[in-house]
C-alpha positions in Angstrom: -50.1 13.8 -38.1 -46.5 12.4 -38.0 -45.0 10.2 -40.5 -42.9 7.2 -39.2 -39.0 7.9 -39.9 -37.1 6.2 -42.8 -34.7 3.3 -41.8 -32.0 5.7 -43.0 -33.2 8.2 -40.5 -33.8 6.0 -37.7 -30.2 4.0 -38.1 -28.6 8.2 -38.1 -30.6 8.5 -34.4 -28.9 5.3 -32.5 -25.9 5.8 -30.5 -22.0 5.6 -31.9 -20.6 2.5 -31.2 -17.5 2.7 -28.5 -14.4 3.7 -29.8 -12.1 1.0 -29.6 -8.1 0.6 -29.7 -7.1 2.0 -32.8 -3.7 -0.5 -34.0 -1.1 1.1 -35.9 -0.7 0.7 -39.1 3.4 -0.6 -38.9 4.3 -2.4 -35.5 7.5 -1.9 -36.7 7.9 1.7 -37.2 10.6 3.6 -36.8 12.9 0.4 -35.6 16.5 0.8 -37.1 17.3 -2.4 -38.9 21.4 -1.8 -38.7 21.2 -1.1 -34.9 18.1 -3.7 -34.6 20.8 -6.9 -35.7 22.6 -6.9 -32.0 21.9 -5.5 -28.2 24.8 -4.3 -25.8 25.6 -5.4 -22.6 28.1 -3.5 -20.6 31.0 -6.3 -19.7 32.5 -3.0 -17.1 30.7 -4.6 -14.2 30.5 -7.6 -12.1 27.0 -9.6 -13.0 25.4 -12.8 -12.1 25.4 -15.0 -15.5 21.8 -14.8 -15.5 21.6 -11.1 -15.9 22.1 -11.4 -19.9 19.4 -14.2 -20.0 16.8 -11.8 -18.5 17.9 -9.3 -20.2 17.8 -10.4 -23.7 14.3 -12.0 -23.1 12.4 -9.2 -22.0 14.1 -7.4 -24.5 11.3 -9.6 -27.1 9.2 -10.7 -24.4 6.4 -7.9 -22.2 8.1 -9.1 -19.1 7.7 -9.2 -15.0 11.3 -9.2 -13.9 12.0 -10.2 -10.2 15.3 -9.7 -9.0 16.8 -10.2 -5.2 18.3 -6.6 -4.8 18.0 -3.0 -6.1 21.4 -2.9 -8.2 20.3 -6.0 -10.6 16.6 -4.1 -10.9 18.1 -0.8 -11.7 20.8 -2.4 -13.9 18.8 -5.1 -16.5 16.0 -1.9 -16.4 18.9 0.4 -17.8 19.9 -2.0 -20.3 16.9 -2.6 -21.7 15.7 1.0 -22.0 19.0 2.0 -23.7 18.3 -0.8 -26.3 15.6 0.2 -27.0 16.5 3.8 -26.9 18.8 2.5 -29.9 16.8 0.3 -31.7 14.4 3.5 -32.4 16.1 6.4 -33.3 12.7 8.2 -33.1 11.3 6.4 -31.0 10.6 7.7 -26.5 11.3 5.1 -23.6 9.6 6.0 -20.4 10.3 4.7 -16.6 7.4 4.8 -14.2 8.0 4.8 -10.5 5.3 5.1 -7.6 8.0 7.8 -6.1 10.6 10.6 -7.1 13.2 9.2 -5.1 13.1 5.5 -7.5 13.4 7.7 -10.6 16.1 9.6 -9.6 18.3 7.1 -8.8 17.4 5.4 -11.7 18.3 8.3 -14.0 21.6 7.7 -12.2 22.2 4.2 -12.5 21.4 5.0 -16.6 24.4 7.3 -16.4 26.9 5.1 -14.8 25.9 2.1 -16.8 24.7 2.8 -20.5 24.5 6.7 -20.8 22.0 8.2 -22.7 22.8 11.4 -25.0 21.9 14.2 -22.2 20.1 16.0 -24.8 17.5 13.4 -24.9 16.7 12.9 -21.1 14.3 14.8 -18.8 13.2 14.0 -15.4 9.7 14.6 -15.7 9.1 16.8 -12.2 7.8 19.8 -14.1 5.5 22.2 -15.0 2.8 21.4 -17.1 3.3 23.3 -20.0 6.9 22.1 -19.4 5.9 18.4 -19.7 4.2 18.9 -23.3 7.5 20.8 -24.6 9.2 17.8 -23.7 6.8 15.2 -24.8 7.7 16.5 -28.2 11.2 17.0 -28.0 12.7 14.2 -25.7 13.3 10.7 -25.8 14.3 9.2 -22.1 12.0 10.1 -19.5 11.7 9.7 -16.2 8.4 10.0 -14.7 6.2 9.2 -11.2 2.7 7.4 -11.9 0.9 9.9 -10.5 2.3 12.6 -13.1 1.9 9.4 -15.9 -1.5 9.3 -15.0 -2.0 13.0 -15.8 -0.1 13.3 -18.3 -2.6 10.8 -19.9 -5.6 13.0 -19.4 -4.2 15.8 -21.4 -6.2 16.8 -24.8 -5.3 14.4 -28.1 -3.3 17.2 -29.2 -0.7 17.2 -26.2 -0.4 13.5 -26.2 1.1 12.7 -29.6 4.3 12.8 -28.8 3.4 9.8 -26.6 2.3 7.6 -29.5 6.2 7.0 -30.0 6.6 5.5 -26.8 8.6 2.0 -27.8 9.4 1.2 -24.0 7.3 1.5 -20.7 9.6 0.5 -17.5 7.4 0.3 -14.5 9.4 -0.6 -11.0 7.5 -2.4 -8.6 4.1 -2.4 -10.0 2.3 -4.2 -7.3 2.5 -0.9 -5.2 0.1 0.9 -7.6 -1.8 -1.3 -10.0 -4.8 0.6 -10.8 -2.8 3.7 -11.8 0.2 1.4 -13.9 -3.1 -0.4 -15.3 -4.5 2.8 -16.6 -1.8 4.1 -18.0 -0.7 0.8 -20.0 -4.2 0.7 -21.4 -4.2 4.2 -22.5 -1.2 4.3 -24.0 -2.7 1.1 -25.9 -5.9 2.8 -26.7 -3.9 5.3 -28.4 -2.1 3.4 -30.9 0.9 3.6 -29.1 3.1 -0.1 -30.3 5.4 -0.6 -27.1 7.1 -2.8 -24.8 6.6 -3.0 -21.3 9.0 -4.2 -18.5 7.8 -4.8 -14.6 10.9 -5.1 -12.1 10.4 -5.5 -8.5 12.3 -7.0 -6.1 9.1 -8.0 -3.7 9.5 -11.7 -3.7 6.2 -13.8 -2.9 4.1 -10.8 -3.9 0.7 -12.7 -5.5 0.2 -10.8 -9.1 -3.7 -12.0 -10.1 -3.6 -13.2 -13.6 -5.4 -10.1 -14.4 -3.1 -7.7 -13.7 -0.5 -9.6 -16.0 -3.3 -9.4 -19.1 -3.4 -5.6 -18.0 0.1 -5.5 -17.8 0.6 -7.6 -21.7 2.7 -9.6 -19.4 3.5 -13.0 -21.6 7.2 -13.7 -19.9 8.2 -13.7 -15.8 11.6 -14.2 -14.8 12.2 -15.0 -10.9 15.6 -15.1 -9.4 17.0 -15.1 -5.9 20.6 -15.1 -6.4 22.2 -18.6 -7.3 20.2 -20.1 -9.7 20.9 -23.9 -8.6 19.7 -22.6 -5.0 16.0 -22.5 -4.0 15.1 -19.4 -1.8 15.1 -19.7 1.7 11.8 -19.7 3.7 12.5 -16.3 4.8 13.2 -14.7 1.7 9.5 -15.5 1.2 7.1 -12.6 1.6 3.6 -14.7 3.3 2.1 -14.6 7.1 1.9 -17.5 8.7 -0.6 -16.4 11.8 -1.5 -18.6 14.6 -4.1 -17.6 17.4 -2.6 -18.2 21.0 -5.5 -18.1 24.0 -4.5 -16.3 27.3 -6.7 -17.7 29.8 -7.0 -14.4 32.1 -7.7 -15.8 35.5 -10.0 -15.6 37.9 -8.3 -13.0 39.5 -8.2 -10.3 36.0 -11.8 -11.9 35.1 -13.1 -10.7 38.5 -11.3 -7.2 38.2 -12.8 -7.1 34.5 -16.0 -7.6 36.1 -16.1 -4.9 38.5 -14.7 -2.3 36.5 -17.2 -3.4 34.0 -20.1 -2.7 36.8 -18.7 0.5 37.5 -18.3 2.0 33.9 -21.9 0.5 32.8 -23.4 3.4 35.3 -22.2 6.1 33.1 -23.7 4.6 30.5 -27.1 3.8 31.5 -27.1 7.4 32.3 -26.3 8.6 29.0 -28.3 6.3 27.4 -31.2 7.2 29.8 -31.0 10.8 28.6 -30.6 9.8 25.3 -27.2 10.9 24.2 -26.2 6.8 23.3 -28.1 4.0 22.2 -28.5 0.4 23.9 -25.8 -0.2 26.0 -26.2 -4.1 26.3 -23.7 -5.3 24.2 -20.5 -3.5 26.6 -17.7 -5.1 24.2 -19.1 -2.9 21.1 -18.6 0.2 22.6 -15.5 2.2 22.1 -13.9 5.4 23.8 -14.2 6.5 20.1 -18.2 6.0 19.7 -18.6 7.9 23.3 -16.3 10.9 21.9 -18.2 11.3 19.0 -22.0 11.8 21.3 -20.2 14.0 23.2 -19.1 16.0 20.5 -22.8 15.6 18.6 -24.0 17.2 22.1 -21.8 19.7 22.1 -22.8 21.2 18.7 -26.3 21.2 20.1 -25.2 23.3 22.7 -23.9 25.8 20.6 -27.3 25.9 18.7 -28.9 27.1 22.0 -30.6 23.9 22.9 -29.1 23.5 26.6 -30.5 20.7 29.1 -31.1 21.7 32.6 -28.9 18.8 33.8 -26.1 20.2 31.4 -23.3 19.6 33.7 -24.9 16.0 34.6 -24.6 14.7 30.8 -20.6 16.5 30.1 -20.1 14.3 33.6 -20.9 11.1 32.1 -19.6 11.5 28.6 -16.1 12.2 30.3 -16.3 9.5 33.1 -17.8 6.8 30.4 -14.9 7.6 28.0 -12.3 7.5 30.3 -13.9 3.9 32.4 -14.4 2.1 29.0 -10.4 3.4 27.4 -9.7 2.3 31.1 -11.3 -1.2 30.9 -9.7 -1.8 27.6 -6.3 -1.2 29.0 -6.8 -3.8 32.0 -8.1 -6.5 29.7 -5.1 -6.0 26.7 -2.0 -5.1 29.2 -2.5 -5.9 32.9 -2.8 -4.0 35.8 0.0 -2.2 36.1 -0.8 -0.4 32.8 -4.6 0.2 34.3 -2.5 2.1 37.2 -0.7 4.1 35.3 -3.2 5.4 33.1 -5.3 6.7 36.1 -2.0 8.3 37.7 -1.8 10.4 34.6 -5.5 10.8 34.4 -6.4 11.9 37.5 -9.0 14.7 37.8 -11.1 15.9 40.2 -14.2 14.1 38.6 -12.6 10.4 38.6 -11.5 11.1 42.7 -15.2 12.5 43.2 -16.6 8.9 42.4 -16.0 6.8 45.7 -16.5 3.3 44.2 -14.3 4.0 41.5 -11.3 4.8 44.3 -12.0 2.0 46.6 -11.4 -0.1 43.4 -8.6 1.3 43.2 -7.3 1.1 46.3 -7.8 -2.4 46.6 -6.3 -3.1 43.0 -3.5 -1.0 44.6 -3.3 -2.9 47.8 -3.6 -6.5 46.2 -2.0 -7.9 43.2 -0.4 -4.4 41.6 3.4 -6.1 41.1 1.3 -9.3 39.3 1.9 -9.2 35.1 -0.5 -10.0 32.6 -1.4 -12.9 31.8 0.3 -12.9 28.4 3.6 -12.2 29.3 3.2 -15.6 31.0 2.4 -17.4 27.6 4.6 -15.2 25.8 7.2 -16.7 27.7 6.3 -20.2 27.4 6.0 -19.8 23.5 10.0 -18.2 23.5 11.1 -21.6 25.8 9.7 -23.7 24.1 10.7 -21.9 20.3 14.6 -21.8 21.0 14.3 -25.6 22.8 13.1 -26.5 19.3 15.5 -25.0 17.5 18.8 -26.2 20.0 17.5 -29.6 19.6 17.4 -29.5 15.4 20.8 -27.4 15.7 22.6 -30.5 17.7 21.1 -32.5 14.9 22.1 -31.0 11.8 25.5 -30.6 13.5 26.4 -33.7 15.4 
C-alpha cells in the first residue's frame, strides 16, 4: 500500500523552470572612465559631414546604419569598433560578415583608418582549438557568421572569453538573419553587456520590426549621399511588375494544337501501361515529371521485373519527353526556336514517326522566317517607352 508524497516531495519531482538571460551584475564593467570622456575621429580623410553624426550616435545608440557605398560602411564600422576597442581596455569587439572576403577587407580598412595594436587582432579563419586560444587572448576579431554561429555552440567553458564582448559589428545583416539573430541572442543569454552595429548599404531592403527587437535595434540612420537630396527612384531596391498579354495568333494557336495532338499519343501510351498517371490536364506535365517515370522504370528493370513490350515503353518515355520540352519551346520562343531544337535532336526515333515529320515539313515550308509573337509586343512596349520619355525630355528642357 503506497502512501501519497509530501508537498515537499512532490514540488522536488516537477520540472526546472527555463533558464533565462542571466544580466550582469555591472553594465559598465570594465569601461575606462579617462578614455570613456571623448571618441576620435580621424580628420586624415575626406568625409561627408554626416559621417561624425552617425558615428557618434551609434556609438550610444544599438544602431542599423545604411550608407550609399562600401568606403563610408567600412569606414564609420572602423571607428566605432576602435572606440570601443578603447573605451574597454579588457574588453573584445567582434565584426560579423556573411563572407571571408567582407572581413578581410574590413581588417584592412581598420588598418588604414584607426589601427588596432596587431597584438590584439585575429582573423578568425582557424582551427578550432585555434579559435578558443584566441577567444582568451585577443581583443579585435574578425569573424564569418557561419564560424560565429559555431563558435557559439562550444561548451560554457570555451565561451567565456566571449562574455567580454562590448561590440558586435554585423555588415549587411539582411543577407543572414536567422544566423545574426542567433548569435545576438546568445551572446545575450550569456550575460554578455554589448553594443551592436548593423551596416549595409542595401537601400529599400524591408527589415520586419522583429528582426530590429532581435537585433536591440533602438536607432536607424539612412543616407544616400547629400542629405538635403531625396534618393532617386532608382537608387530604390523594389519591383514594380506589370503583366503584358501576347495574343499568339491563330496561326501559333493552330501549330500549338497539332503538336499538342501529336505529343498526347505518347502519353496515352504510357499512361495506358501505367508508367504516368491522368494525362488530361497537358499544361501540368513537364519534361521533368516524364524523366523521373522513366527513371522509376528503369530501376525496375534492374530489379528483374522486365515487360514484354520493354522497348515499346523506353519509346514513349523518350518521344513524350522530347514532344512536351518541344511544345514548351514553340509556345515560349516561336518557331524558329522549335526548328532548331529538332535539328540538334534529331534521332532515328523522332524521323521514324511520320506525322511528326510532315509537321515538320509543313512548319518548315510555311511560316519558319515568322518571329514570335512577343518580339512584336516587345517592340511596341520599347516605342512607345522612349516616345514617353523624348516627349518629358523636350519638356523639362524647353
Amino acid at each position: 500500500m503506497s502512501s501519497n508524497p509530501s508537498p515537499e516531495q512532490s514540488l522536488d519531482k516537477q520540472p526546472p523552470a527555463p533558464q533565462q538571460p542571466v544580466p550582469p551584475s555591472n553594465i559598465h564593467a570594465g569601461f575606462d572612465p579617462h578614455s570613456g570622456q571623448s571618441w576620435l575621429f580621424p580628420v586624415d580623410f575626406v568625409t561627408p559631414d554626416y559621417l561624425p553624426l552617425i558615428v557618434e550616435k551609434t556609438l550610444y545608440h544599438n544602431s542599423l546604419v545604411i550608407l550609399p557605398n562600401r568606403f563610408e560602411v567600412s569606414f564609420v564600422a572602423a571607428v566605432v569598433m576602435h572606440n570601443v576597442y578603447r573605451w574597454y581596455p579588457f574588453g573584445k569587439v567582434v565584426f560579423i560578415c556573411s563572407n571571408r572576403k567582407a572581413t578581410q577587407d574590413q581588417r584592412a580598412a581598420c588598418d588604414r583608418l584607426m589601427k588596432f595594436v596587431p597584438s590584439d587582432v585575429v582573423d578568425m579563419a582557424l582551427k578550432p582549438h585555434e579559435r578558443v586560444r584566441n577567444w582568451a587572448t585577443k581583443r579585435a576579431f574578425f569573424i564569418t557568421s557561419h564560424t560565429m554561429a559555431g563558435e557559439m555552440a562550444r561548451q560554457e567553458a570555451e565561451r567565456v572569453g566571449m562574455r567580454k564582448i562590448k561590440l558586435v559589428v554585423i555588415e549587411d545583416p539582411q543577407l543572414d538573419v536567422r544566423a545574426h539573430s542567433a548569435i545576438i541572442q546568445k551572446l545575450t543569454e550569456m550575460g554578455a553587456n554589448f553594443r551592436v552595429l548593423c551596416v549595409t548599404t542595401t537601400h529599400g531592403k524591408t527589415v520586419e520590426p522583429a528582426q530590429l527587437k532581435q537585433w536591440h535595434i533602438s536607432n536607424i540612420e539612412l543616407q544616400w549621399g547629400n542629405p538635403q537630396e531625396k534618393p532617386d527612384e532608382w537608387l530604390m531596391n523594389k519591383k514594380e511588375i506589370s503583366n503584358i498579354v501576347t495574343v499568339l495568333g491563330a496561326v501559333m494557336d493552330g501549330l500549338l494544337a497539332e503538336l499538342q495532338l501529336l505529343t498526347q499519343r505518347y502519353l496515352a501510351n504510357l499512361h495506358a501501361c501505367k508508367q504516368i498517371a491522368n494525362t488530361s490536364l497537358f499544361e501540368t506535365i513537364t519534361a521533368d515529371h516524364i524523366r523521373q517515370e522513366r527513371t522509376r522504370y528503369e530501376l525496375s528493370v534492374l530489379t528483374g521485373v522486365v515487360r514484354k513490350n520493354h522497348f515499346e515503353v523506353m519509346r514513349n518515355f523518350h518521344m513524350a519527353e522530347k514532344l512536351v520540352l518541344a511544345h514548351r519551346i514553340l509556345a515560349r520562343d516561336g518557331v524558329v526556336a522549335l526548328m532548331d531544337y529538332f535539328h540538334l535532336q534529331n534521332d532515328a526515333l523522332g524521323q521514324a514517326d511520320s506525322e511528326l515529320s510532315a509537321f515538320l515539313h509543313k512548319v518548315r515550308q510555311g511560316v519558319y522566317t515568322a518571329p514570335h509573337p512577343k518580339f512584336t509586343t516587345l517592340d511596341n512596349f520599347l516605342r512607345e517607352f522612349f516616345q514617353v520619355w523624348v516627349r518629358r525630355w523636350h519638356h523639362e528642357t524647353f
